[in-house]
C-alpha positions as CSV (number, residue, x, y, z in Angstrom):
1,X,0.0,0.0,0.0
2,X,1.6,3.5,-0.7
3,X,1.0,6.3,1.4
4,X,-1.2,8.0,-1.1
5,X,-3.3,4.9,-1.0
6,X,-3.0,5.4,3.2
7,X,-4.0,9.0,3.3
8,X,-7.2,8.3,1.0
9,X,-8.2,5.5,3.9
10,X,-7.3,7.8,6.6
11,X,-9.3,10.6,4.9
12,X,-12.7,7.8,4.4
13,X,-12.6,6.8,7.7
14,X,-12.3,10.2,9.4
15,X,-15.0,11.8,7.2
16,X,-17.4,8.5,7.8
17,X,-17.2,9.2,11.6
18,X,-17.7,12.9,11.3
19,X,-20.5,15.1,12.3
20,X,-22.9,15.8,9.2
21,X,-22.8,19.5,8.3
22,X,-19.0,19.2,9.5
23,X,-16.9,21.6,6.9
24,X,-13.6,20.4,8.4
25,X,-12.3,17.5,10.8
26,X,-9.2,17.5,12.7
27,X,-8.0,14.7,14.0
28,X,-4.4,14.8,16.4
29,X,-3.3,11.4,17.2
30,X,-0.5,10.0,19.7
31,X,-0.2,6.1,19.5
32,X,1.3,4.1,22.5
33,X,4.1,2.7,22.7
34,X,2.7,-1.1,23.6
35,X,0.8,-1.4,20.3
36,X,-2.3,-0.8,22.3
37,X,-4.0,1.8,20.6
38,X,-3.7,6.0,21.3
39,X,-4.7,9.0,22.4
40,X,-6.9,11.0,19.5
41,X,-8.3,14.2,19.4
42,X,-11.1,14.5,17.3
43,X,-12.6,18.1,16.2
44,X,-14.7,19.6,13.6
45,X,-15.9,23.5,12.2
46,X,-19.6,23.1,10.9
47,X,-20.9,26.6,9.5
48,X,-21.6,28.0,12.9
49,X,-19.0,26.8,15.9
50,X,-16.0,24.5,16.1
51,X,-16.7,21.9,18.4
52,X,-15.4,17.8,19.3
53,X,-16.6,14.6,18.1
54,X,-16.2,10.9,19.1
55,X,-16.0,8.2,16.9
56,X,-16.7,4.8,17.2
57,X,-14.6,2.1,18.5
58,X,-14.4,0.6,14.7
59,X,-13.7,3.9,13.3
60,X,-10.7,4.5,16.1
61,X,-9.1,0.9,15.2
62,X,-9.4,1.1,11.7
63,X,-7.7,4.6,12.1
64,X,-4.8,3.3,14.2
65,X,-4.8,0.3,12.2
66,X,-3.6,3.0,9.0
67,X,-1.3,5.3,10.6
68,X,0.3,2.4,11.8
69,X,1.2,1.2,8.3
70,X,3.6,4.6,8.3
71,X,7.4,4.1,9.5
72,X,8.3,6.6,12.0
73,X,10.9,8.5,9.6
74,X,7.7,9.6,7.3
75,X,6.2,11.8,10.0
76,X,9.6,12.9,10.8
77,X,10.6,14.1,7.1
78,X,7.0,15.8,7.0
79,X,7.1,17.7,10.0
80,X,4.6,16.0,11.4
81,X,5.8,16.1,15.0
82,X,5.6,18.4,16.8
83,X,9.8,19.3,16.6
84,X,10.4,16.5,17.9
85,X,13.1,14.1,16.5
86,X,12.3,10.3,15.3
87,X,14.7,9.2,18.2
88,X,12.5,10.6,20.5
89,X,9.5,9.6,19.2
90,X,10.6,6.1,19.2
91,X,12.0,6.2,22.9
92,X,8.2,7.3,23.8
93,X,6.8,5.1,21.9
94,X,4.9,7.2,19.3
C-alpha cells in the first residue's frame, strides 16, 4: 500500500465518523508505545462553531490500524511532530 493509498483511507474513515454539516475535521493522534492503541483528538468546524466529536470504536481501530502502516521516519521528514526528533519519538513510543 503506498501512502497515497493510506492517506485516502485515513481521509474515508475520518469523514465517515464525522459530524454531518462538519466543513472540516481535525484529527491529532498519539499512538502508544505497547501497540495498544492511542490517544486521539477529534474536532470539527460546521458553519456555525468549532466543536469535538467521538468516533466509534471501529472507526478509532481502523484509524490506528492506517497510521500504523507509516514508518516513524515519514512523519519525521513531513514535519509531522511536533519538533520533535524520530529518536525521540521512538524512545516514547509514538
Amino acid at each position: 500500500m503506498t501512502y497515497e493509498d493510506l492517506y485516502r483511507r485515513i481521509a474515508m474513515i475520518v469523514f465517515s465518523c464525522g459530524p454531518q454539516g462538519a466543513r472540516e475535521l481535525i484529527v491529532k493522534a498519539e499512538l502508544f508505545a505497547d501497540d495498544e492503541g492511542g490517544e486521539y483528538q477529534f474536532d470539527y468546524l460546521d458553519e456555525t462553531a468549532a466543536s469535538w466529536f467521538e468516533p466509534d470504536a471501529q472507526a478509532i481501530g481502523d484509524l490506528t490500524g492506517s497510521i500504523e502502516r507509516f514508518p516513524t521516519h515519514y512523519f519525521v521528514e513531513h514535519d509531522m511532530t511536533e519538533g520533535r526528533s524520530s529518536v525521540e519519538l521512538v524512545e516514547h513510543g509514538d
